[in-house]
N, C-alpha and C positions, 0 to 999 in steps of 0.2 A: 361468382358462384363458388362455394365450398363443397369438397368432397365430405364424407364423414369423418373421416381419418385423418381431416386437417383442419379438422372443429378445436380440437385440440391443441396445437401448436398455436392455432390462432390465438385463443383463448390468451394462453401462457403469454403470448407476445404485448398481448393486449392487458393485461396484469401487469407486464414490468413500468407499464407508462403509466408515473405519479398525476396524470389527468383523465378524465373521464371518457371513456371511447365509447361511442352508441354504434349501432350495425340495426340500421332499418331496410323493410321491404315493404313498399306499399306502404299502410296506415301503420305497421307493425313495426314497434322500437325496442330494441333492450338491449342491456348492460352487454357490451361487448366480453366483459370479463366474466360473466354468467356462462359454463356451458348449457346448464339448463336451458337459460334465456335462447342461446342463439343455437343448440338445436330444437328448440319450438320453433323456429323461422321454415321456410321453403327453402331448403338448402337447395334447387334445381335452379332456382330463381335466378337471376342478377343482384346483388346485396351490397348498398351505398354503405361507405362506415364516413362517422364522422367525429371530427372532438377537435377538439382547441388546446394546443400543446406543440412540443416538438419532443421526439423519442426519434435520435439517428437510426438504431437497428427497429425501431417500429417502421419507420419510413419506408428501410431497405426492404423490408416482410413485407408490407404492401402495396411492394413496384412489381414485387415477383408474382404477388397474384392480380397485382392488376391488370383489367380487360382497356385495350384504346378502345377511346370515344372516338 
């Protein structure tokens, strides 16, 4: 889940990685580097990101918000 005020940082984190990062909810997909895109999502929600790559400080950014399964 994102706050609105970490739509942003997301964003930027998700721009430095030269691979494609998606953030879906439900049927709902878009360019994780769009903030458009991903505040049109349910920010309230639980929000999967996915992409194929490695970025070390992307990684580290999405331990900190990530929820355990």
């Amino acid at each position: 889940m994102l706050r609105p005020n970490q739509v942003q940082d997301f964003v930027n984190a998700a721009t430095k990685c030269d691979f494609d990062v998606d953030i879906y909810y439900n049927r709902y997909v878009v360019d994780a580097k769009s903030i458009l895109g991903v505040f049109g999502l349910d920010l309230s929600q639980i929000l999967t990101v996915e992409y194929r790559g490695y970025n070390s400080d992307f990684e580290n950014y999405l331990q900190k918000l990530a929820i355990a399964s």
